[in-house]
VOBA-1610 file (N, C-alpha, C; in pm, whole numbers, padded with zeros to 5 digits, always signed):
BEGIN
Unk-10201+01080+06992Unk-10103+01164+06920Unk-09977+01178+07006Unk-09871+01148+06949Unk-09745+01149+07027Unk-09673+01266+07014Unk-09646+01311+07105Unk-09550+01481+07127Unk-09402+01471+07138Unk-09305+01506+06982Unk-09226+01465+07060Unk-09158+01623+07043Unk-09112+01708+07190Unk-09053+01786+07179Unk-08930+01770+07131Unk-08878+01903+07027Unk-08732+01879+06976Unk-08604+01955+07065Unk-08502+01855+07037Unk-08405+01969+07091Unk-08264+01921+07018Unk-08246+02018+06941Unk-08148+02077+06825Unk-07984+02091+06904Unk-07862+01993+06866Unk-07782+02009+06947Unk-07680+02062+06844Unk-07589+02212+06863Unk-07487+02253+06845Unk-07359+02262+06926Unk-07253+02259+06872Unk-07132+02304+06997Unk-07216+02260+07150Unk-07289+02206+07168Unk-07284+02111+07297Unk-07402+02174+07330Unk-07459+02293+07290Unk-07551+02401+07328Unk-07723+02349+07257Unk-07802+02400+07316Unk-07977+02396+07237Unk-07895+02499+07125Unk-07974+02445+07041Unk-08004+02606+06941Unk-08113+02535+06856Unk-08181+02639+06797Unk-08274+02657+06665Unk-08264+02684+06526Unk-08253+02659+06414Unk-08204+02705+06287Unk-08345+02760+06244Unk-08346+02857+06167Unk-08490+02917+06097Unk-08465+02887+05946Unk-08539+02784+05872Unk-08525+02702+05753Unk-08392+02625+05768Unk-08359+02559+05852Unk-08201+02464+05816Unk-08083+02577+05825Unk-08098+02706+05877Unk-07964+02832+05796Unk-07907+02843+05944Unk-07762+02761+05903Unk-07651+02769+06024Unk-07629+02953+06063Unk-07657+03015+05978Unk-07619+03124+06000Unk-07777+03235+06037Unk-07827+03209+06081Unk-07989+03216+06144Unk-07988+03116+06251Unk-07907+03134+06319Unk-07930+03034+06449Unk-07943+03102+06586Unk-08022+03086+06653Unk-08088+03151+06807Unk-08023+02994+06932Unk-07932+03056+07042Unk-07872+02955+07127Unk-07967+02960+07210Unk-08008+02907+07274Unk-08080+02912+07433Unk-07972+02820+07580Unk-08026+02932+07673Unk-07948+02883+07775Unk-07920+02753+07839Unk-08043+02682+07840Unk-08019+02535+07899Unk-07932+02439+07748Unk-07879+02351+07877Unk-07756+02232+07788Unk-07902+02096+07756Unk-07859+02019+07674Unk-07939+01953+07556Unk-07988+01860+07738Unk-07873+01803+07833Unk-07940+01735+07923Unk-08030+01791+07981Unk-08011+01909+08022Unk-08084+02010+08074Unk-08258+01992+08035Unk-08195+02045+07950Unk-08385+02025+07844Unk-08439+01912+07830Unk-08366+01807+07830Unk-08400+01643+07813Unk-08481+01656+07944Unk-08389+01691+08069Unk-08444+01629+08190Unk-08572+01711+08204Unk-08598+01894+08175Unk-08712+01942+08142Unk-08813+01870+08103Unk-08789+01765+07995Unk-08943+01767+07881Unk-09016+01630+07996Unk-08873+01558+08051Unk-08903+01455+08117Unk-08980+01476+08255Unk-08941+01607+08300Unk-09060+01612+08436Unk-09179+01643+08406Unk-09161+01751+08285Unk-09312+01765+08258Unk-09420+01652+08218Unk-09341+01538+08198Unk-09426+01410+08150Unk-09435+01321+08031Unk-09351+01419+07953Unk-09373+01355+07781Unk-09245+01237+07813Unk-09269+01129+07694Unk-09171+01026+07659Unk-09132+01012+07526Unk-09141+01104+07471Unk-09075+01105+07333Unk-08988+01187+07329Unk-08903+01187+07219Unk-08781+01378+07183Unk-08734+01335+07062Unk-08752+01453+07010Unk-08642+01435+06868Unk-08552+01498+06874Unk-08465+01435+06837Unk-08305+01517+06840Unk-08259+01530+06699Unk-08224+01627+06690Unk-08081+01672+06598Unk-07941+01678+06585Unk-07883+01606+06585Unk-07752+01642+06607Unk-07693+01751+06469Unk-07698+01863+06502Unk-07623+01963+06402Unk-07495+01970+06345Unk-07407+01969+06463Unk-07256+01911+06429Unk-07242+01758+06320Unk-07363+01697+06341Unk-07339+01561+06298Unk-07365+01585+06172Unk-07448+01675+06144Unk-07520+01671+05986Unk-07404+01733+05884Unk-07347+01887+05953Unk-07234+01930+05909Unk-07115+01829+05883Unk-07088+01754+05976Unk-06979+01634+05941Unk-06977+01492+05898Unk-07106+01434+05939Unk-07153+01336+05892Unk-07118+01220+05994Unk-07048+01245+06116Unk-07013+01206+06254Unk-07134+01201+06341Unk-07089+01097+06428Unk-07153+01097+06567Unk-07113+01201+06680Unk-07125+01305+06666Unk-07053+01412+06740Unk-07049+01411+06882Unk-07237+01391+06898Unk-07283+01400+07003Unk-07327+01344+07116Unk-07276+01182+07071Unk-07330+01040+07079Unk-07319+01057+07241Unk-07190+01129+07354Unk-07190+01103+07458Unk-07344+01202+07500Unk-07374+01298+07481Unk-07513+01345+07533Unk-07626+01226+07496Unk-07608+01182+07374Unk-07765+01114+07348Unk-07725+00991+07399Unk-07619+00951+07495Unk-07634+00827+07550Unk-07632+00900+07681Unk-07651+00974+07769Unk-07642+00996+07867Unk-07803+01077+07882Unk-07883+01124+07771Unk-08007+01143+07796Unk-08063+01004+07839Unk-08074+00937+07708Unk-08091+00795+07786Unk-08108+00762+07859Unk-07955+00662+07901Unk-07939+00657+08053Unk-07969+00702+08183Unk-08045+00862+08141Unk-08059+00925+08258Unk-08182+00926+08302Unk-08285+00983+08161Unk-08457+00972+08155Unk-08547+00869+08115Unk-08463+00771+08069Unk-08545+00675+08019Unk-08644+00739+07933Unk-08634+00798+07778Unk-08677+00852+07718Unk-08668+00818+07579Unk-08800+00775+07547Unk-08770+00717+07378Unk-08768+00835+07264Unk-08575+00799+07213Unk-08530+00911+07126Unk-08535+00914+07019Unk-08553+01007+06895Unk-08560+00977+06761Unk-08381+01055+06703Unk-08336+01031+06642Unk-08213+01100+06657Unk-08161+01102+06501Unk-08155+01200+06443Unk-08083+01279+06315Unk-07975+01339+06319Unk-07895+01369+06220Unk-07850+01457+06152Unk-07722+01405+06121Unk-07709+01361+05976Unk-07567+01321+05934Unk-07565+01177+05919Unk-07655+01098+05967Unk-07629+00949+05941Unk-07599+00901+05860Unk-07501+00899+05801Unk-07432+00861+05681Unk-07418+00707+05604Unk-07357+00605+05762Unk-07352+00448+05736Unk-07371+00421+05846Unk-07346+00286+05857Unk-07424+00133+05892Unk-07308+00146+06062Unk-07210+00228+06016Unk-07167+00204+06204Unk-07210+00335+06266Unk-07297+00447+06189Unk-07293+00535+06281Unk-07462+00486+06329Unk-07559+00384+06292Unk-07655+00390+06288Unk-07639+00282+06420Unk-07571+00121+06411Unk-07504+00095+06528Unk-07485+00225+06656Unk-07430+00232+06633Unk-07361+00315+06731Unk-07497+00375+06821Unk-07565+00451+06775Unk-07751+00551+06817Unk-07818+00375+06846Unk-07790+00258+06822Unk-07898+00210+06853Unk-07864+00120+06939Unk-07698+00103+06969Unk-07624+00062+07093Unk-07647+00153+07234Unk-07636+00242+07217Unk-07700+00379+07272Unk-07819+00357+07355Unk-07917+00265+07277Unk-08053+00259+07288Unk-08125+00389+07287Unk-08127+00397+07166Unk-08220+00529+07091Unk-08333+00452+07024Unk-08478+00508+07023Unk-08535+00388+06982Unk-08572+00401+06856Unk-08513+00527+06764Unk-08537+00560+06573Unk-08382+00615+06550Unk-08320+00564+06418Unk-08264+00662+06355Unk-08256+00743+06221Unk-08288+00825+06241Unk-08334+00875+06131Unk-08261+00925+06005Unk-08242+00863+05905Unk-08173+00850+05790Unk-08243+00997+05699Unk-08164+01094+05634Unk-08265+01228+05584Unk-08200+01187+05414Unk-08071+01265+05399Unk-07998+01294+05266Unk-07927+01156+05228Unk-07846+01100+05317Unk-07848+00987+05261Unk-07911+00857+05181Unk-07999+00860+05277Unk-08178+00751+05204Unk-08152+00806+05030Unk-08174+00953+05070Unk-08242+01012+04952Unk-08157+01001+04826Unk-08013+01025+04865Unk-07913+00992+04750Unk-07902+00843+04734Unk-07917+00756+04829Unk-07894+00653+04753Unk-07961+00526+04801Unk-08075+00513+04782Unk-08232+00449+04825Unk-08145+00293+04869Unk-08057+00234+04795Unk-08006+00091+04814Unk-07976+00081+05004Unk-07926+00197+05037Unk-07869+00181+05177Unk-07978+00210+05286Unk-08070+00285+05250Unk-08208+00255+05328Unk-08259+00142+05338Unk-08270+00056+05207Unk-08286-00021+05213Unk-08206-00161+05289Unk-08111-00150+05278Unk-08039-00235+05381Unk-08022-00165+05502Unk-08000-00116+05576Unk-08044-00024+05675Unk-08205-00095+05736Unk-08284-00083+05656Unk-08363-00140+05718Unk-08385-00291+05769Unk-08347-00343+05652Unk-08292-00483+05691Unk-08231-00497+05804Unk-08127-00458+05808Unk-07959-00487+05881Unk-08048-00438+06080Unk-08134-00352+06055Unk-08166-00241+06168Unk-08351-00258+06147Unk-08370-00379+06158Unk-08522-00411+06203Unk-08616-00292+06302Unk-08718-00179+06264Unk-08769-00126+06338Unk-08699-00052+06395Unk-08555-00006+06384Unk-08519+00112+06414Unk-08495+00227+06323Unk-08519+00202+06184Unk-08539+00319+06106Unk-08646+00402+06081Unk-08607+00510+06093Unk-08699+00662+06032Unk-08704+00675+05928Unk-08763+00716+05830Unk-08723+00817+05702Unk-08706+00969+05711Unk-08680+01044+05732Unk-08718+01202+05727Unk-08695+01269+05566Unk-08802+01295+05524Unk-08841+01358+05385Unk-08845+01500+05418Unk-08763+01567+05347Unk-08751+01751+05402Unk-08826+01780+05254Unk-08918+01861+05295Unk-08972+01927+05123Unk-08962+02025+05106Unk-08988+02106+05012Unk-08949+02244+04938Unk-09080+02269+04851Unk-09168+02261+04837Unk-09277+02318+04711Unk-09274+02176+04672Unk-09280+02056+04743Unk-09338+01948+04644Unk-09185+01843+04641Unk-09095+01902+04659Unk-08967+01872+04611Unk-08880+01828+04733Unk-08837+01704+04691Unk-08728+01645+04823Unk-08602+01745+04833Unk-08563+01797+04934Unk-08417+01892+04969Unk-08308+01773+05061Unk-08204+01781+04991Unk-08073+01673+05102Unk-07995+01832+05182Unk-07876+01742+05213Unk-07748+01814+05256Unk-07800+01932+05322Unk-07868+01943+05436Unk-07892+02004+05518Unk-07985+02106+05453Unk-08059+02068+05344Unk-08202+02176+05284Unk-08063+02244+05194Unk-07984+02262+05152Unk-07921+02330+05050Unk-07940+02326+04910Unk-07936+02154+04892Unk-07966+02117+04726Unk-08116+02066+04745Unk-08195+02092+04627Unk-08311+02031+04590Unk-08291+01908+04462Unk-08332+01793+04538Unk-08282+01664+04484Unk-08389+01672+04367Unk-08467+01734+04290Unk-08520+01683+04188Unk-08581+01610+04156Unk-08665+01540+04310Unk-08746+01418+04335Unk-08894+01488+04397Unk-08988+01457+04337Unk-09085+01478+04424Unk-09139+01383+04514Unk-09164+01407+04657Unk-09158+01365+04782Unk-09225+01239+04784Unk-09330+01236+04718Unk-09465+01119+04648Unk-09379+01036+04550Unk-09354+01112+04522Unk-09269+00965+04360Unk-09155+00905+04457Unk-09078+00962+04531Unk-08992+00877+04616Unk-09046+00812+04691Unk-09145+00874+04801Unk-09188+00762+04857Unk-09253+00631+04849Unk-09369+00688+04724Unk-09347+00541+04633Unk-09267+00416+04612Unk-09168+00481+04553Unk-09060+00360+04492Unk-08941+00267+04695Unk-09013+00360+04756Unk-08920+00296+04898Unk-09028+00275+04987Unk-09174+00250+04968Unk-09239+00232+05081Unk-09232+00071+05112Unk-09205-00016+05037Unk-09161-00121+05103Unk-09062-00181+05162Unk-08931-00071+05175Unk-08813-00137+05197Unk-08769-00153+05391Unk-08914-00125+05466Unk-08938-00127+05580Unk-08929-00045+05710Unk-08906+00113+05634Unk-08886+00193+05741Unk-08979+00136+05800Unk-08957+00219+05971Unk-09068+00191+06090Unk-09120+00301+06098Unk-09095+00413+06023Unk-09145+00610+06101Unk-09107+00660+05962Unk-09194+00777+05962Unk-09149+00849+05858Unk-09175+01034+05884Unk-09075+01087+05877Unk-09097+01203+05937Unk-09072+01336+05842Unk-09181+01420+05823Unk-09213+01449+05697Unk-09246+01649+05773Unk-09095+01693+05713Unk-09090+01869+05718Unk-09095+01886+05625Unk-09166+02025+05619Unk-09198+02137+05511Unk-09112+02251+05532Unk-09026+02248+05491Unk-08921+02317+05522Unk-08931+02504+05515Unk-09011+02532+05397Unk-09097+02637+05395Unk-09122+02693+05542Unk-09160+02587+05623Unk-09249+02667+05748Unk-09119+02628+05860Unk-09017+02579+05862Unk-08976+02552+05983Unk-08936+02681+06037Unk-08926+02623+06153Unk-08885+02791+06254Unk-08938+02883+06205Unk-09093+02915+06110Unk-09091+02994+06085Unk-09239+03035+06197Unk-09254+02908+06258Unk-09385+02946+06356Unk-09536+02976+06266Unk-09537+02924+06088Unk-09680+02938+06037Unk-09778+02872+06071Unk-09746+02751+06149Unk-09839+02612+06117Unk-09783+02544+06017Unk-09805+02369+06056Unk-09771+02297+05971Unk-09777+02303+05803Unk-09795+02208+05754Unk-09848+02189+05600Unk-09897+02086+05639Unk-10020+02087+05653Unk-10118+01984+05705Unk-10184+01904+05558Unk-10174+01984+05486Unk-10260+01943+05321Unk-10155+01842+05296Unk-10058+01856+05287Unk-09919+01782+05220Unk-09888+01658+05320Unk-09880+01747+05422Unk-09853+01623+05541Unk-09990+01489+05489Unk-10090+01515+05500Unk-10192+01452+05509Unk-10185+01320+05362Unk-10145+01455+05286Unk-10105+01353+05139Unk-10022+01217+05146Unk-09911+01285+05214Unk-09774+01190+05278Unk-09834+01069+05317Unk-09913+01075+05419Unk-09965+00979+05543Unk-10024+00912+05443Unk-10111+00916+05368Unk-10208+00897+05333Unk-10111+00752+05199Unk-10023+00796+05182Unk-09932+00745+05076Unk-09795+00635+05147Unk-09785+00667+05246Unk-09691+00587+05318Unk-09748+00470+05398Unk-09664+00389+05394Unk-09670+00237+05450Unk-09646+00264+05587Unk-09567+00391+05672Unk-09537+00350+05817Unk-09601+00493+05826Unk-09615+00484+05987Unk-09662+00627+06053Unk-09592+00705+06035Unk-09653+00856+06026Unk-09590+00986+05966Unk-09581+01060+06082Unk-09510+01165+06132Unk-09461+01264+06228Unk-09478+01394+06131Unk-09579+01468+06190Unk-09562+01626+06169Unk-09430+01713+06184Unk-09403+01781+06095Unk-09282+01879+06156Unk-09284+01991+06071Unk-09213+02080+06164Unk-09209+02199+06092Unk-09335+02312+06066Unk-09302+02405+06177Unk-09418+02555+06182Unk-09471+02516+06323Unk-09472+02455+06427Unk-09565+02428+06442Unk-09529+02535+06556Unk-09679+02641+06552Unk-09681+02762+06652Unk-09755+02788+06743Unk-09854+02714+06798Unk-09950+02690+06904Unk-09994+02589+06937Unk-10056+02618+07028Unk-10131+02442+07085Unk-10278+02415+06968Unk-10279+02516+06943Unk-10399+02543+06801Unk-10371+02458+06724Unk-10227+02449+06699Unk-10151+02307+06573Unk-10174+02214+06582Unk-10115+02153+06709Unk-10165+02057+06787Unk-10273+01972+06777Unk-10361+02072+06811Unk-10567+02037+06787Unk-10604+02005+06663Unk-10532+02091+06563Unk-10534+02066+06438Unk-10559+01956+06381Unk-10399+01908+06426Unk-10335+01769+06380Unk-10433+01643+06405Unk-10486+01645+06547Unk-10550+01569+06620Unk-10673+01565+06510Unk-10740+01679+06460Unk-10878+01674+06383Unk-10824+01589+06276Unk-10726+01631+06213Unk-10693+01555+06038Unk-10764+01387+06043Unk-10776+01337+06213Unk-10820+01228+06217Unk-10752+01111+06125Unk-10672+01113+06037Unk-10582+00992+05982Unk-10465+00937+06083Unk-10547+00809+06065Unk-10492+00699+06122Unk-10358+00677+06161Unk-10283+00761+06013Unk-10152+00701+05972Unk-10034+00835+06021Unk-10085+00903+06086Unk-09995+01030+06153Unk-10018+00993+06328Unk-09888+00928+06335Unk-09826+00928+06470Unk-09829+01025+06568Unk-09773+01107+06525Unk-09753+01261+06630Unk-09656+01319+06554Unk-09613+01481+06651Unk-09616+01599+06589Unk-09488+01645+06649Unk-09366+01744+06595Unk-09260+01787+06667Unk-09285+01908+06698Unk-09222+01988+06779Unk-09243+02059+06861Unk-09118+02153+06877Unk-09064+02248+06838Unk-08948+02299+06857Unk-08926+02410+06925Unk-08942+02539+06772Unk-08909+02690+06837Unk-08987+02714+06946Unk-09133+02694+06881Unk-09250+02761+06998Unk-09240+02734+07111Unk-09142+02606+07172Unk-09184+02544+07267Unk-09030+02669+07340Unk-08936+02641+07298Unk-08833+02797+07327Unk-08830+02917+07338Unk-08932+02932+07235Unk-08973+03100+07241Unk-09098+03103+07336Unk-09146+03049+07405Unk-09284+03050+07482Unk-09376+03045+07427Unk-09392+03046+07329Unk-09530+03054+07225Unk-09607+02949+07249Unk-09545+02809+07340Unk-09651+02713+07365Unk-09587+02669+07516Unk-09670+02666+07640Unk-09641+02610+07747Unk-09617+02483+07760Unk-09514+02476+07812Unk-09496+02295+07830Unk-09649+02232+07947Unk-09643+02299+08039Unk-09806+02252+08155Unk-09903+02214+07974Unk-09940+02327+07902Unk-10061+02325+07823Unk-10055+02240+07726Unk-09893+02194+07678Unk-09865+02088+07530Unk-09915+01944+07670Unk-09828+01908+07750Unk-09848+01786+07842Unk-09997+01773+07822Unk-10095+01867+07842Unk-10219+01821+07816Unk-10286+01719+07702Unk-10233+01798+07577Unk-10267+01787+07481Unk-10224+01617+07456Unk-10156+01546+07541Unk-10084+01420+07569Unk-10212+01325+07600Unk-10264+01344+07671Unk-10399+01292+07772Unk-10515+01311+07674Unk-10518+01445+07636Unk-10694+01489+07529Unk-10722+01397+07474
//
């Protein structure tokens, strides 16, 4: 099971959103390198990133941090928010980021995932945000009117490499995943699935690990890991179990 701690980049700063709401946002003191170089002593080699500014603008905002995590930790990155086209996806994989993760765009307009994947062999993500069953774009604001299963359907062959699947219901909200749904997902998708969203103990964690399907990669890791609710020494374990 792969851990990948998250770290959410605003105005240059960590922060957290509780459901996607710019205006429900908690800053924390360390800078995004900061925390990079954190997750990296403790041992893990994964991270998911957000770029926040990026999602709001649809820019590479942040591109000089996520090339200088890189460069610095040798750390395989998954990287969101805002990927709009074909040079900002260049750009994260010139970088050497090793996913990029396509969310609202895919979803509005399935043709460019699809070339995307083409064009970008094994470096695409999917990220499916849900709502009660229901795909959400544009930063969880609109509910696209797609259910998460019927889309993924009609695009599981167009070659994502990852597919990363929040319940938006639970993010930042520290409940525990949606393990029922998640499980559905996996169970329905052509590439490995990533847990996200709730996840509030190392209890989750263990969880995930029991669901025993094949087809779930690993799990993200956000608030709890900020708010203390999960030790970085006790998640590193859970790496090895």
């Amino acid at each position: 099971m792969k851990i990948f701690p998250a770290i959410d980049i605003k105005d240059k700063k960590c922060v957290r959103l509780v459901k996607g709401d710019f205006n429900n946002k908690t800053e924390y003191g360390m800078s995004p390198i900061e925390q990079a170089g954190k997750y990296k002593d403790y041992g893990f080699k994964n991270l998911h990133i957000v770029d926040l500014d990026g999602a709001l603008t649809g820019e590479t905002i942040n591109l000089d941090i996520i090339q200088e995590i890189v460069t610095k930790f040798d750390l395989k990155i998954e990287i969101g928010g805002g990927v709009r086209n074909f040079k900002s996806i260049k750009k994260y994989t010139e970088a050497g980021v090793e996913k990029v993760i396509l969310g609202s765009a895919a979803i509005k307009d399935k043709i460019f995932l699809k070339e995307a994947c083409e064009k970008f062999p094994n470096k695409i993500a999917l990220g499916l945000d849900a709502k009660d069953g229901y795909l959400s774009v544009s930063g969880w604001k609109e509910n696209s009117n797609q259910l998460t299963l019927d889309y993924l359907k009609e695009v599981n062959d167009y070659g994502a490499s990852r597919l990363i699947y929040t319940d938006i219901n639970r993010d930042g909200m520290k409940q525990s995943p949606n393990f029922e749904e998640t499980a559905k997902v996996a169970d329905t998708s052509n590439c490995p699935v990533i847990i996200s969203g709730g996840v509030s103990s190392i209890d989750d964690i263990k969880k995930a690990k029991e669901l025993n399907n094949q087809n779930i990669e690993g799990i993200i890791v956000g608030k709890a890991i900020y708010d203390g609710d999960i030790k970085l020494d006790e998640l590193v374990k859970e790496l090895d179990a």
